[in-house]
Structure formats: structure tokens, C-alpha cells
PDB file of N, CA, C, O and CB in Angstrom:
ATOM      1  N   UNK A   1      -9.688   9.656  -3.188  1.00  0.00           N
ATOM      2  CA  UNK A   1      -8.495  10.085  -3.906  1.00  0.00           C
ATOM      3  C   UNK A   1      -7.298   9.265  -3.433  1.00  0.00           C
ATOM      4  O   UNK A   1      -7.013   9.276  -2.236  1.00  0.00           O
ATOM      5  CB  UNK A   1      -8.239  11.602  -3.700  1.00  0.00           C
ATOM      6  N   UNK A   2      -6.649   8.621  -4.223  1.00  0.00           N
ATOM      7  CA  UNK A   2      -5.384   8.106  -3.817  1.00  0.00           C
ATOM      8  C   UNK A   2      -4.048   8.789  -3.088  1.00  0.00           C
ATOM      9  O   UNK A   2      -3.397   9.808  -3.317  1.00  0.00           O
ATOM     10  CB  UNK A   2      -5.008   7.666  -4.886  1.00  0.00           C
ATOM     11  N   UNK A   3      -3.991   8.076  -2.426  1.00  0.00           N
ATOM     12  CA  UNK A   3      -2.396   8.964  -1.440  1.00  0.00           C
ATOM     13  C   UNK A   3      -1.544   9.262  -2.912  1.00  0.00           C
ATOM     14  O   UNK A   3      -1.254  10.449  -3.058  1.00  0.00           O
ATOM     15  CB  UNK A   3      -1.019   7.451   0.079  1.00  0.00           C
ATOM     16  N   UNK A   4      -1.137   8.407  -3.939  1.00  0.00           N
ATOM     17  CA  UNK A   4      -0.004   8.866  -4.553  1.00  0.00           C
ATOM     18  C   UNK A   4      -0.584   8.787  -5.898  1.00  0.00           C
ATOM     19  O   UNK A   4      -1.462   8.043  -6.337  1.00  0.00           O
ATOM     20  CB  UNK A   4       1.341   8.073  -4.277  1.00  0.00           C
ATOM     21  N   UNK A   5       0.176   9.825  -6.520  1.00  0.00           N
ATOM     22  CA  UNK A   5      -0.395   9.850  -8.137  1.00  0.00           C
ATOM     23  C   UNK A   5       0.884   9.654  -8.994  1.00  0.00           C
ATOM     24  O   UNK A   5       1.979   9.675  -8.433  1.00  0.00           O
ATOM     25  CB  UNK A   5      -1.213  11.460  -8.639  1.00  0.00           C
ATOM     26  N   UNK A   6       0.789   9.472 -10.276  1.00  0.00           N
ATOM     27  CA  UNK A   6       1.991   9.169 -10.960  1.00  0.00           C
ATOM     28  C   UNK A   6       2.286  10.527 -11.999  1.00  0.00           C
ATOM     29  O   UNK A   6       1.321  11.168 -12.418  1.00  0.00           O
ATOM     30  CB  UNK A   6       1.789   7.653 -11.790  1.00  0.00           C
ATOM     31  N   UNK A   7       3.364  10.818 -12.287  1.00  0.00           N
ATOM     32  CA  UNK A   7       3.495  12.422 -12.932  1.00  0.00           C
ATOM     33  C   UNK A   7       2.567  12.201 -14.294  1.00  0.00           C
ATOM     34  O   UNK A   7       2.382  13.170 -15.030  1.00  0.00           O
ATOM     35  CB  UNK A   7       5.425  13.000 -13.413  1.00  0.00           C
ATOM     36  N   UNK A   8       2.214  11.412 -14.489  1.00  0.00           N
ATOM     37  CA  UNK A   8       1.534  12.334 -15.953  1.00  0.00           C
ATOM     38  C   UNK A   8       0.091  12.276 -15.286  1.00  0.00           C
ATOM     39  O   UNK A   8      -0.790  12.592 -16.086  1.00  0.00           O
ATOM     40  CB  UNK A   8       1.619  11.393 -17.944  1.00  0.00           C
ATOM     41  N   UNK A   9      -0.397  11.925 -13.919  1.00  0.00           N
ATOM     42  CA  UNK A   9      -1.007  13.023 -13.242  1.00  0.00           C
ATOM     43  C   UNK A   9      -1.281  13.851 -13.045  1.00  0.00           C
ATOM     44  O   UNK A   9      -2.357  14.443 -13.133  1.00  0.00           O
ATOM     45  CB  UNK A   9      -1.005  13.238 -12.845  1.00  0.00           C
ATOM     46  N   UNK A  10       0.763  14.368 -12.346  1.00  0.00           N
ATOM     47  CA  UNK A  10       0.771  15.719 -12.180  1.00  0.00           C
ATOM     48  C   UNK A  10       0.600  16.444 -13.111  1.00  0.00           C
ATOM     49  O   UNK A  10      -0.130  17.430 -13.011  1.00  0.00           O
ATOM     50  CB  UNK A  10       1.671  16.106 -11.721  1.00  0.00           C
ATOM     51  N   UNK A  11       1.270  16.107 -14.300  1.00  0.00           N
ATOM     52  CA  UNK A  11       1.352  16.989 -15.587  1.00  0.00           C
ATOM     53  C   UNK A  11       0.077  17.153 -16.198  1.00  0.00           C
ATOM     54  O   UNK A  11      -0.143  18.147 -16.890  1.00  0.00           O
ATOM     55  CB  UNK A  11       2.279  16.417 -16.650  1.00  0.00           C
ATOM     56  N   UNK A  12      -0.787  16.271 -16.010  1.00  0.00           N
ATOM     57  CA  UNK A  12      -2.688  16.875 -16.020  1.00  0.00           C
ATOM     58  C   UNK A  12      -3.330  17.776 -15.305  1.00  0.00           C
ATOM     59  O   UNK A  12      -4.070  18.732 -15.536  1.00  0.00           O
ATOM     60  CB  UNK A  12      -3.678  15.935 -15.640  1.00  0.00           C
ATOM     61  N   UNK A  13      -2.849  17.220 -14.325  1.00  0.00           N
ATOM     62  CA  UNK A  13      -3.433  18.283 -12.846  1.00  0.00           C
ATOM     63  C   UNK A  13      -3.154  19.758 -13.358  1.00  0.00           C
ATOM     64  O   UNK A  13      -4.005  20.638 -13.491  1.00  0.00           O
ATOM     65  CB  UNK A  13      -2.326  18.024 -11.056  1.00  0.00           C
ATOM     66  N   UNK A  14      -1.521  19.877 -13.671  1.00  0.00           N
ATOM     67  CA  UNK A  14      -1.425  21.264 -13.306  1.00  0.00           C
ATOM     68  C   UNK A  14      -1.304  22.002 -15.181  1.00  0.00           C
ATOM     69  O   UNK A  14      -0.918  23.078 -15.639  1.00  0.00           O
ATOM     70  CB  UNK A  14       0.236  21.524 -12.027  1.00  0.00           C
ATOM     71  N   UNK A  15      -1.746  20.998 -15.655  1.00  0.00           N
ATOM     72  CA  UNK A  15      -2.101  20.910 -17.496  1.00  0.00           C
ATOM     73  C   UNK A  15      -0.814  21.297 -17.675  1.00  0.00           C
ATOM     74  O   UNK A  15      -0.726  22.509 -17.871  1.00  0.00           O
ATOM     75  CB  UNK A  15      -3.424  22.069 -18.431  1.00  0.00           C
ATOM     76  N   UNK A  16       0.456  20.575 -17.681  1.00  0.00           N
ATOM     77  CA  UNK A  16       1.653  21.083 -18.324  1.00  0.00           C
ATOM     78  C   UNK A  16       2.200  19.497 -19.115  1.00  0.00           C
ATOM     79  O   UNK A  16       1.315  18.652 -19.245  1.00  0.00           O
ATOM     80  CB  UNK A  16       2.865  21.881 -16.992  1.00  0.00           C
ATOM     81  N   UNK A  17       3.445  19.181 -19.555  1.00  0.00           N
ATOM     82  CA  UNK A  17       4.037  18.593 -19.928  1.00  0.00           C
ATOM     83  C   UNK A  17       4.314  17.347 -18.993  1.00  0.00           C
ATOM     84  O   UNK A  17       4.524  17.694 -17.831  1.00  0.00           O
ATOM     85  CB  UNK A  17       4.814  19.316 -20.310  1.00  0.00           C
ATOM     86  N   UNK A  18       4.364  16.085 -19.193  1.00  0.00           N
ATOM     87  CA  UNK A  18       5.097  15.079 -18.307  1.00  0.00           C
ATOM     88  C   UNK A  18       6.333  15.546 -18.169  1.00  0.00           C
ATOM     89  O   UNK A  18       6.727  15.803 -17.031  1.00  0.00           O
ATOM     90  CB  UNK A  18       5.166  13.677 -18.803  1.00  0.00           C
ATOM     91  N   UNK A  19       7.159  15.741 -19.256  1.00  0.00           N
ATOM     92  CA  UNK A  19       8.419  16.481 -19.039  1.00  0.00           C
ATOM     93  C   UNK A  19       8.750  17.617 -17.824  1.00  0.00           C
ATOM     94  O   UNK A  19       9.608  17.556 -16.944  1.00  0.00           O
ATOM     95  CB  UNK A  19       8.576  17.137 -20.264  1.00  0.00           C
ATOM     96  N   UNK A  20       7.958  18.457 -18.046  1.00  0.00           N
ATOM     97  CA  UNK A  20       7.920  19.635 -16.883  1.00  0.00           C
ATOM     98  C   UNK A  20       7.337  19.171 -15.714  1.00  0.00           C
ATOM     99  O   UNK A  20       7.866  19.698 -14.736  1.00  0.00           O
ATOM    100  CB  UNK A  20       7.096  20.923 -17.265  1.00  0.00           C
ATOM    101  N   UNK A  21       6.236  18.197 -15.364  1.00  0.00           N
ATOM    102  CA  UNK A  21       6.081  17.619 -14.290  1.00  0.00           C
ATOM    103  C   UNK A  21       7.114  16.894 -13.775  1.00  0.00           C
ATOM    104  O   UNK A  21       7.375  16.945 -12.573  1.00  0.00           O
ATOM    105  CB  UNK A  21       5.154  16.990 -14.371  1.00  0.00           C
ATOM    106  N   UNK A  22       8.056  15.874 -14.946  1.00  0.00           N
ATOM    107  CA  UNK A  22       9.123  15.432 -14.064  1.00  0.00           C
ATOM    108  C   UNK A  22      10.226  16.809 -13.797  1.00  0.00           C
ATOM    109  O   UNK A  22      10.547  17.145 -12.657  1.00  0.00           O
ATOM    110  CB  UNK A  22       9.909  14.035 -14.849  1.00  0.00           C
ATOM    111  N   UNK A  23      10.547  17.262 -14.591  1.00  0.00           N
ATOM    112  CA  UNK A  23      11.783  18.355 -14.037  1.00  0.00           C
ATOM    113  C   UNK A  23      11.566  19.395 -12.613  1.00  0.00           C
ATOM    114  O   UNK A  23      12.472  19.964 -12.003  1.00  0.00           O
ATOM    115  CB  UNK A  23      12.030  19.508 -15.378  1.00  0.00           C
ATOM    116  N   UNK A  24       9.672  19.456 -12.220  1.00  0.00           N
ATOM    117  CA  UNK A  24       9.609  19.684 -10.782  1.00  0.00           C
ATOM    118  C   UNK A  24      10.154  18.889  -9.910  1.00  0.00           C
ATOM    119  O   UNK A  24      11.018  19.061  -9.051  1.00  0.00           O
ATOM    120  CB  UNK A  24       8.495  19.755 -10.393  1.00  0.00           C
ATOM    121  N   UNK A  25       9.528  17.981 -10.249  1.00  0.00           N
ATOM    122  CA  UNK A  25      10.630  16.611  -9.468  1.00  0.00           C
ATOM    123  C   UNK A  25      11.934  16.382  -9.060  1.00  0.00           C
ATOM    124  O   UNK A  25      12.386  16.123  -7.944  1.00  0.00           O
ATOM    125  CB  UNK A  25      10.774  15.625 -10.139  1.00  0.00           C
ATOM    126  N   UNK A  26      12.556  16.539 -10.320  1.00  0.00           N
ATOM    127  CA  UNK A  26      13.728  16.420 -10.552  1.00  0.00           C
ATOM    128  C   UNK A  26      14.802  17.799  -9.583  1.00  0.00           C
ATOM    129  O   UNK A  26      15.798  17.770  -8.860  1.00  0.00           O
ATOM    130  CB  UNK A  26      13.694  16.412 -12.223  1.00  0.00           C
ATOM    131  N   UNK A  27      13.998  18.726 -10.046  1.00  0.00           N
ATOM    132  CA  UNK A  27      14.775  19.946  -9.164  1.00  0.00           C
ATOM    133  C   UNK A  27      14.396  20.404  -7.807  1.00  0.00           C
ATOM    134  O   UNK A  27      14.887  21.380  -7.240  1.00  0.00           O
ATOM    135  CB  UNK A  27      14.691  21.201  -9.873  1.00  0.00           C
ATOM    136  N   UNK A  28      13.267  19.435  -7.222  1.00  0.00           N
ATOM    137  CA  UNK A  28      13.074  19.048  -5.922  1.00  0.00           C
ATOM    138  C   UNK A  28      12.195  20.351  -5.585  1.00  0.00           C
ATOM    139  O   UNK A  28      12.303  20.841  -4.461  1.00  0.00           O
ATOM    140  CB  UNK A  28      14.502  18.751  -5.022  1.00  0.00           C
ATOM    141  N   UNK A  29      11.506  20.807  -6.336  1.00  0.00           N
ATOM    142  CA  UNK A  29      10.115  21.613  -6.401  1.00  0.00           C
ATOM    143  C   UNK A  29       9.052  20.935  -5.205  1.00  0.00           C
ATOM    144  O   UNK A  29       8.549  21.196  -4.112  1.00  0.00           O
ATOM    145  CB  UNK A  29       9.363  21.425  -8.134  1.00  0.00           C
ATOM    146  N   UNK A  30       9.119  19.649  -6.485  1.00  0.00           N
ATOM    147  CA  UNK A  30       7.606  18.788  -6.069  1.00  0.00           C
ATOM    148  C   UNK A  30       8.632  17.821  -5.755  1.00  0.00           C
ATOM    149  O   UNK A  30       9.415  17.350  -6.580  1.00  0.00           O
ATOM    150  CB  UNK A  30       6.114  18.296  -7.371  1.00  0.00           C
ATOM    151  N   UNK A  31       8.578  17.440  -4.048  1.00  0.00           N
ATOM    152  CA  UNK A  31       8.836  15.973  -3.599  1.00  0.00           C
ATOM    153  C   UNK A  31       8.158  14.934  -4.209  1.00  0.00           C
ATOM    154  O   UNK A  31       6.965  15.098  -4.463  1.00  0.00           O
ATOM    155  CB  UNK A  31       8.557  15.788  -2.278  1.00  0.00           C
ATOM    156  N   UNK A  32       8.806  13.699  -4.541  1.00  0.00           N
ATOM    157  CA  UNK A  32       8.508  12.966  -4.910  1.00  0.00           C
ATOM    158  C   UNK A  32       9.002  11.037  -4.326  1.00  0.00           C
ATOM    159  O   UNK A  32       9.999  10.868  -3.625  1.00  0.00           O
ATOM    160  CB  UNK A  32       8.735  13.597  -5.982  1.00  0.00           C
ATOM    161  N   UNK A  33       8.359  10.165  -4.653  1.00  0.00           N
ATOM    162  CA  UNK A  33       9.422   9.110  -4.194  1.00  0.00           C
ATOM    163  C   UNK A  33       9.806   8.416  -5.360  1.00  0.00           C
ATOM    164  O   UNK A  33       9.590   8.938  -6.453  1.00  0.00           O
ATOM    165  CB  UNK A  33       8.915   8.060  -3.108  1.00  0.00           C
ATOM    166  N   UNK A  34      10.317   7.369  -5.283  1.00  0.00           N
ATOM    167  CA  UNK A  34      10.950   6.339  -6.986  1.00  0.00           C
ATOM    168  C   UNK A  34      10.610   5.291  -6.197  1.00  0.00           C
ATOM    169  O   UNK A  34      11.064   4.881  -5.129  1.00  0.00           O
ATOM    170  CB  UNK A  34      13.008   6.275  -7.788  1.00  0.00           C
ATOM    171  N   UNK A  35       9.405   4.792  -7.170  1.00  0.00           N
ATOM    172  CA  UNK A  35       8.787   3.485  -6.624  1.00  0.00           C
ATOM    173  C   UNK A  35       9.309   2.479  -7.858  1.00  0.00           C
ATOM    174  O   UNK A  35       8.872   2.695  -8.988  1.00  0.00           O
ATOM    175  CB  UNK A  35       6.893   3.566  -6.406  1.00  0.00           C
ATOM    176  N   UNK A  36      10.332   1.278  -7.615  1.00  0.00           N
ATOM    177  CA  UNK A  36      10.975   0.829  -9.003  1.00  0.00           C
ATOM    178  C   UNK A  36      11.362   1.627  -9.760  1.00  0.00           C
ATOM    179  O   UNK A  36      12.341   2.367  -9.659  1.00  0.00           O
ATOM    180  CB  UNK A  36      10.288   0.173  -9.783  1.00  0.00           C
ATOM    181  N   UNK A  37      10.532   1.522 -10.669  1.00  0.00           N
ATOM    182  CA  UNK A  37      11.258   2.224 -12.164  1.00  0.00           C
ATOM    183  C   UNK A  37      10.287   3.813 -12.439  1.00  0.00           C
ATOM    184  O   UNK A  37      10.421   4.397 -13.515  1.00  0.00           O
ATOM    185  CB  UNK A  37      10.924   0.801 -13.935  1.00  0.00           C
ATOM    186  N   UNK A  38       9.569   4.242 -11.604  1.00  0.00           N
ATOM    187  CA  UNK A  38       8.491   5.242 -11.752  1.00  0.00           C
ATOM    188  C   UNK A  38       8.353   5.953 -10.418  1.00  0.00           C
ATOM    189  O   UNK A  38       8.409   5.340  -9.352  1.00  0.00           O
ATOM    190  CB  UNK A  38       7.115   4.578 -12.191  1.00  0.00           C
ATOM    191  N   UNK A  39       8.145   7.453 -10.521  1.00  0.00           N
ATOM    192  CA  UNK A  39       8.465   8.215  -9.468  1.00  0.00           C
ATOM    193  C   UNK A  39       6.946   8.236  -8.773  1.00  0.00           C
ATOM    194  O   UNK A  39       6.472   7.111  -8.935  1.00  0.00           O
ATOM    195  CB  UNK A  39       9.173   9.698  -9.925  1.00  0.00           C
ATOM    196  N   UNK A  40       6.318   8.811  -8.297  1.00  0.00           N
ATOM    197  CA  UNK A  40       5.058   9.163  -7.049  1.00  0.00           C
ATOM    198  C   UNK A  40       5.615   9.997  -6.966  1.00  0.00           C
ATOM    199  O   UNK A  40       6.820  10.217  -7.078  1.00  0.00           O
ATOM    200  CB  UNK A  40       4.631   8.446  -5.659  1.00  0.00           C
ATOM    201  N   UNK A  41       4.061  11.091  -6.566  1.00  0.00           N
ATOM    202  CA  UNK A  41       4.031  12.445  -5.906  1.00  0.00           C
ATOM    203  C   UNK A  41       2.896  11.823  -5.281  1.00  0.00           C
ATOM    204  O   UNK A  41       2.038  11.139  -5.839  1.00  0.00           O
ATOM    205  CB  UNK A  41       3.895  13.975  -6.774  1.00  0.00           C
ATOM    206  N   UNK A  42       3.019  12.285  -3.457  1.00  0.00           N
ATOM    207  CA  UNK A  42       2.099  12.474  -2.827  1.00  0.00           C
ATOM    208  C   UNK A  42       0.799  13.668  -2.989  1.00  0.00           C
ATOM    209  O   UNK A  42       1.091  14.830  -3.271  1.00  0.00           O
ATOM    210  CB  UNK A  42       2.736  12.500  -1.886  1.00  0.00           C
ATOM    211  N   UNK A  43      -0.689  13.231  -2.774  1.00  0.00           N
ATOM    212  CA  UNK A  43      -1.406  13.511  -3.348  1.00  0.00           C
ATOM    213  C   UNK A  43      -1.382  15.592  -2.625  1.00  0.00           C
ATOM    214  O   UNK A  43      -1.766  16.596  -3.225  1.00  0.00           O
ATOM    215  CB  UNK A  43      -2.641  12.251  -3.192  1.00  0.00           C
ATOM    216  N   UNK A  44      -0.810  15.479  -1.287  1.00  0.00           N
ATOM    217  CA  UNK A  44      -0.649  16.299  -0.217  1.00  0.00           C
ATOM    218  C   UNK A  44       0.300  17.063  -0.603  1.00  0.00           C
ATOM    219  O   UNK A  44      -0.062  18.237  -0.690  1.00  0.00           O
ATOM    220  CB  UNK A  44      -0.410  15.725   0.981  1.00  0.00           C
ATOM    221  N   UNK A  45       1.514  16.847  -0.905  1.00  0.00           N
ATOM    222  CA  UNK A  45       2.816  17.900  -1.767  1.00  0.00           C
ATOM    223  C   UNK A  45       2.101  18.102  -3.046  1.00  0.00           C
ATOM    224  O   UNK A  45       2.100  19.310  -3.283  1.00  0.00           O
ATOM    225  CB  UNK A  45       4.626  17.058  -2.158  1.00  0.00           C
ATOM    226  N   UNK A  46       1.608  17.564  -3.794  1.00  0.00           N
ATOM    227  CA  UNK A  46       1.124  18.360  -5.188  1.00  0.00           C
ATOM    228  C   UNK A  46       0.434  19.430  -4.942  1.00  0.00           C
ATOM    229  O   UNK A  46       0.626  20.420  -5.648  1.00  0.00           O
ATOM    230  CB  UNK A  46       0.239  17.604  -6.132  1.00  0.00           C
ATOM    231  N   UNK A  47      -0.745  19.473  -3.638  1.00  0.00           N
ATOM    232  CA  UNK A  47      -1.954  20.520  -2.951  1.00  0.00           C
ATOM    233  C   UNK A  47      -1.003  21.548  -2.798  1.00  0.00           C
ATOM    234  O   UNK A  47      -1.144  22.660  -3.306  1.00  0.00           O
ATOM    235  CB  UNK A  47      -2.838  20.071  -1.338  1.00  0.00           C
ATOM    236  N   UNK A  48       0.584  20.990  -1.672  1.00  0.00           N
ATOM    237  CA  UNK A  48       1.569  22.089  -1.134  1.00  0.00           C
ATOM    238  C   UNK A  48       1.807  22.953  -2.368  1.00  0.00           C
ATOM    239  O   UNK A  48       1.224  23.968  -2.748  1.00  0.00           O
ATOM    240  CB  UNK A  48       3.060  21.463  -0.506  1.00  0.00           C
ATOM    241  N   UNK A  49       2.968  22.172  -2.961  1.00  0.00           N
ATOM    242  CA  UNK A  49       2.965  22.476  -4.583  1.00  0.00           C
ATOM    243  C   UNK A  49       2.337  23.784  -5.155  1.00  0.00           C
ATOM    244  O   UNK A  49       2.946  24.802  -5.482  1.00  0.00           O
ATOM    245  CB  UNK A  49       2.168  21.348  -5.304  1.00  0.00           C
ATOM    246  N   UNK A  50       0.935  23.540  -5.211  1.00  0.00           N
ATOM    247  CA  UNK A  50       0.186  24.764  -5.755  1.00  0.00           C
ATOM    248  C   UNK A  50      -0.298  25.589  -4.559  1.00  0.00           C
ATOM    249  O   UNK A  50      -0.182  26.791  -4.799  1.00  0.00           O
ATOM    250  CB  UNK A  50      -1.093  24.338  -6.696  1.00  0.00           C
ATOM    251  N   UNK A  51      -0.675  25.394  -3.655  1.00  0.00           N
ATOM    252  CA  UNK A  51      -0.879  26.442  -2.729  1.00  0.00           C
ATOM    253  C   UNK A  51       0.283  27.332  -2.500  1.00  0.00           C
ATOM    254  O   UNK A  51       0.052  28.466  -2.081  1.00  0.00           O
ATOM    255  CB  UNK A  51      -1.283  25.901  -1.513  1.00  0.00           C
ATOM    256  N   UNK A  52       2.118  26.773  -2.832  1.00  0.00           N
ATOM    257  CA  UNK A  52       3.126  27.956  -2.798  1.00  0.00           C
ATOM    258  C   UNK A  52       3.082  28.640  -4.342  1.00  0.00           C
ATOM    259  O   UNK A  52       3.592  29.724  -4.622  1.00  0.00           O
ATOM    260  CB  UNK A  52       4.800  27.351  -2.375  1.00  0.00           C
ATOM    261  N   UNK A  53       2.441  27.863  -5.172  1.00  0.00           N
ATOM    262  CA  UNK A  53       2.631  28.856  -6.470  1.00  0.00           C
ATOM    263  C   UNK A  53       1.492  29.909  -6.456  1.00  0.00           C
ATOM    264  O   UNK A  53       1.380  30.919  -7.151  1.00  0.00           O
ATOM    265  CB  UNK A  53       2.550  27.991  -7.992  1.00  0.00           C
ATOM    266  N   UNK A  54       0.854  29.529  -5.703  1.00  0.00           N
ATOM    267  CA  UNK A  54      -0.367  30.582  -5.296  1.00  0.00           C
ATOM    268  C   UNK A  54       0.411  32.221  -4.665  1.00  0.00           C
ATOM    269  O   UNK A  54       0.550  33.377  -5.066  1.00  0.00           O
ATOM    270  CB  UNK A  54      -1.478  29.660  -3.762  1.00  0.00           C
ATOM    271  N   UNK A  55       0.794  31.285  -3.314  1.00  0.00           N
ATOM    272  CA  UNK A  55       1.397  32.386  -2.761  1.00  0.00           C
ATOM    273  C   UNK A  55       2.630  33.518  -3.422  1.00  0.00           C
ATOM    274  O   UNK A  55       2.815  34.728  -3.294  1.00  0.00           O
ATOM    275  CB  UNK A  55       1.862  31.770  -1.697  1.00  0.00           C
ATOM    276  N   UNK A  56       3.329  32.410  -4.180  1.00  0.00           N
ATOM    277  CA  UNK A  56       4.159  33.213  -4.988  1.00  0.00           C
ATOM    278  C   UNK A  56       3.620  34.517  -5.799  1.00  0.00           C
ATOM    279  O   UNK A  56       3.958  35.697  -5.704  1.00  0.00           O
ATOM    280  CB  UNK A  56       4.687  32.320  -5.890  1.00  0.00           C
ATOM    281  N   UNK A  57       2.715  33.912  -6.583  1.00  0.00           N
ATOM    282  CA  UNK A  57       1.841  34.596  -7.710  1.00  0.00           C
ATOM    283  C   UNK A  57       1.313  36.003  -7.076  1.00  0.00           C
ATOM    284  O   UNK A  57       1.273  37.116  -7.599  1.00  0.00           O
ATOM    285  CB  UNK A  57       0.454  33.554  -8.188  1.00  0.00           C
ATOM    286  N   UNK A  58       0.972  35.635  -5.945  1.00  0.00           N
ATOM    287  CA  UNK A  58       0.485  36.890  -4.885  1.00  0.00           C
ATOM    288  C   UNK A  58       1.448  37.470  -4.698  1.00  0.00           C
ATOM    289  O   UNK A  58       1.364  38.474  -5.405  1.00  0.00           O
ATOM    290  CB  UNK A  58      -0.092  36.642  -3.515  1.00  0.00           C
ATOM    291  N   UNK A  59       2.500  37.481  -4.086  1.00  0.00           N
ATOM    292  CA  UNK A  59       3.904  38.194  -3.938  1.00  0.00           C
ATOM    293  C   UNK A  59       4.364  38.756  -5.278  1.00  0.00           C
ATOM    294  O   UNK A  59       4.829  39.896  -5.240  1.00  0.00           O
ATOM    295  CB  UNK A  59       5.059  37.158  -3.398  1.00  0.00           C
ATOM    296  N   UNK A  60       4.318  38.233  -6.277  1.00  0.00           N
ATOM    297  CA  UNK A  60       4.733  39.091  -7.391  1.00  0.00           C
ATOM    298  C   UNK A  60       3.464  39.597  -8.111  1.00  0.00           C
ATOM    299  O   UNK A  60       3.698  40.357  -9.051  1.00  0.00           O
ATOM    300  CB  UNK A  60       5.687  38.308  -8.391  1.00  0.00           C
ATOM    301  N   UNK A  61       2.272  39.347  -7.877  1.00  0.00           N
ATOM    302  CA  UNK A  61       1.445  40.685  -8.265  1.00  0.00           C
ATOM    303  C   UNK A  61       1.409  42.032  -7.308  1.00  0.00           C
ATOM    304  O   UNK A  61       1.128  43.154  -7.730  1.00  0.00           O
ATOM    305  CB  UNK A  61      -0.053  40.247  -8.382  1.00  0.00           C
ATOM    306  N   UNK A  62       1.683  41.769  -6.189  1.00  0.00           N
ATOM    307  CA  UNK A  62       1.480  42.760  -4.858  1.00  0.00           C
ATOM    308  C   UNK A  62       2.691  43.380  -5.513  1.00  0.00           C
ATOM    309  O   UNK A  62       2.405  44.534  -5.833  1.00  0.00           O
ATOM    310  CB  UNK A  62       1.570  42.127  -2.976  1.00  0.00           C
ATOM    311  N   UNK A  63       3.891  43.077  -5.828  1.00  0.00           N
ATOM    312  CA  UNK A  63       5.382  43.623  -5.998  1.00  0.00           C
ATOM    313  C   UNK A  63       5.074  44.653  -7.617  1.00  0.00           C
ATOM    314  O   UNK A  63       5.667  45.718  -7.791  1.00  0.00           O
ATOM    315  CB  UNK A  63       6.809  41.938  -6.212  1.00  0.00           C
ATOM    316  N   UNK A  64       4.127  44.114  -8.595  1.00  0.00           N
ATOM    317  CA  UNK A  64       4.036  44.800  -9.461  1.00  0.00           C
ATOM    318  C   UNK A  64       5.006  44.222 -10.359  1.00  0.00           C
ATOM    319  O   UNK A  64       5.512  44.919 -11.239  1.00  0.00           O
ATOM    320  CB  UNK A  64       4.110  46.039  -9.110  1.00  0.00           C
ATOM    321  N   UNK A  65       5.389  42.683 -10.171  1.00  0.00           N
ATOM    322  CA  UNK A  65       6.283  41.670 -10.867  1.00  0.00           C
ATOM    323  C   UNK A  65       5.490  41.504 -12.001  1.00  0.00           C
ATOM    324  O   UNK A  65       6.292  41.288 -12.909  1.00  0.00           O
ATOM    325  CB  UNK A  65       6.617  40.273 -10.094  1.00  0.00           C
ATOM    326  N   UNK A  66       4.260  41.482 -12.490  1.00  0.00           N
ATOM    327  CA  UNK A  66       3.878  41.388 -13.676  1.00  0.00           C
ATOM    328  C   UNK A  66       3.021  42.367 -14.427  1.00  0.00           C
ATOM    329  O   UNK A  66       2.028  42.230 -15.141  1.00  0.00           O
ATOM    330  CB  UNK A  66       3.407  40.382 -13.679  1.00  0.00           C
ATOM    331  N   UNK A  67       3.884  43.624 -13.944  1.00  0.00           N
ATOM    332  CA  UNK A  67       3.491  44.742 -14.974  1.00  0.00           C
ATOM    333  C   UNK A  67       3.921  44.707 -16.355  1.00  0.00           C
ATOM    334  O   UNK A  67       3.289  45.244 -17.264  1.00  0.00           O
ATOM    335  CB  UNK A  67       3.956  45.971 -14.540  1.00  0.00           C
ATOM    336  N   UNK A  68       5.064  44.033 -16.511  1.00  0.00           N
ATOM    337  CA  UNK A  68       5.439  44.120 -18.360  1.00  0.00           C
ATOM    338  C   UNK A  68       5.221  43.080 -18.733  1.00  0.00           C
ATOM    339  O   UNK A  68       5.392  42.858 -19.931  1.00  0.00           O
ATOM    340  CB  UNK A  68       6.909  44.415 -18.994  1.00  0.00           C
ATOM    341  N   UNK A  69       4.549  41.560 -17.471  1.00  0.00           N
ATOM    342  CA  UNK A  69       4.264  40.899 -18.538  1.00  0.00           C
ATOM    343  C   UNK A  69       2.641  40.282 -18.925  1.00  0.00           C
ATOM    344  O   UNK A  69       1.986  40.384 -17.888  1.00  0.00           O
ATOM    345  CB  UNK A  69       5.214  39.913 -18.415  1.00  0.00           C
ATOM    346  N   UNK A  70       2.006  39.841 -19.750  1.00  0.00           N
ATOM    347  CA  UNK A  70       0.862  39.353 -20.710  1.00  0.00           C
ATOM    348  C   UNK A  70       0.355  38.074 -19.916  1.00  0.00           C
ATOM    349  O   UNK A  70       1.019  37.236 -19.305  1.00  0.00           O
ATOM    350  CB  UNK A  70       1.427  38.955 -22.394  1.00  0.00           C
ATOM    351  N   UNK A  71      -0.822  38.158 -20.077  1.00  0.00           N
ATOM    352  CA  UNK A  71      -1.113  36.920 -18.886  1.00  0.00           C
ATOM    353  C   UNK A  71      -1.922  35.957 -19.641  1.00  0.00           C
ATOM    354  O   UNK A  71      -2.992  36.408 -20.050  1.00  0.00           O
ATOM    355  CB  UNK A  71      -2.054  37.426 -17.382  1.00  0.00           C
ATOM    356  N   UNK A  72      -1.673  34.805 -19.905  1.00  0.00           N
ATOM    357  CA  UNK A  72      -2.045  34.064 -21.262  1.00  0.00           C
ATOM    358  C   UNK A  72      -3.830  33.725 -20.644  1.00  0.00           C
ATOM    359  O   UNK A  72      -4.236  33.453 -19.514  1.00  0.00           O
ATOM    360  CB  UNK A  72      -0.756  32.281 -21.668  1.00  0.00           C
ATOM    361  N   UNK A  73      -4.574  33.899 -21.984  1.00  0.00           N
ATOM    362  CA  UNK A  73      -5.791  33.772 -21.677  1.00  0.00           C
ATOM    363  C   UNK A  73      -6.488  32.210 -21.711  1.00  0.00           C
ATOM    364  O   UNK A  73      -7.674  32.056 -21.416  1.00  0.00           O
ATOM    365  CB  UNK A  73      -6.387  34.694 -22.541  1.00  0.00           C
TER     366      UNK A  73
END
């Protein structure tokens, strides 16, 4: 696996938008570097990345944060 991936990587990886992969970026979610003209995410912060949305997800099911809402199938 390569140390660095390029966001429409990320935006595969985590099946969302290049757009929304860069605006993690951008709002300093997902560290990233600007190699020239194109950003890198280390392969290790993307793992971080989802292992805190993990944890999150756990904290607001334990809290009962997604009792009103629908959990897309």
C-alpha cells in the first residue's frame, strides 16, 4: 500500500464525493499535504480518520444521538 493516496482515493475509500473528500481536507478533518498543484493524504491519517468516525458513531449511538434519525441502507 502506498504511504500517500490522492483524494479521489479518499473519496473512494470512504465512497463519498472528491468534493467532500477535499472539504475534509480543507477543514483540517483529514490532514493532508499540497504536493505542487495536488493535495496527499497519508495512508495512516485516512485509517485515523475513520477509526475517530468510528468512535464518534459509538458515542452518539451510546448517547441515543440517533434515535430520530434513519440509517441509510
Amino acid at each position: 500500500m502506498p504511504r500517500f493516496v490522492q483524494i479521489a482515493d479518499v473519496a473512494e475509500t470512504l465512497n463519498i464525493s472528491s468534493r467532500q473528500a477535499y472539504n475534509l481536507v480543507k477543514s483540517g478533518e483529514l490532514p493532508a499535504i499540497k504536493v505542487g498543484n495536488s493535495w496527499r493524504v497519508e495512508t495512516a491519517e485516512l485509517e485515523n480518520y475513520i477509526q475517530r468516525a468510528y468512535a464518534q458513531t459509538r458515542q452518539q449511538v451510546e448517547s441515543n444521538a440517533f434515535a430520530d434519525d434513519e440509517i441509510d441502507a
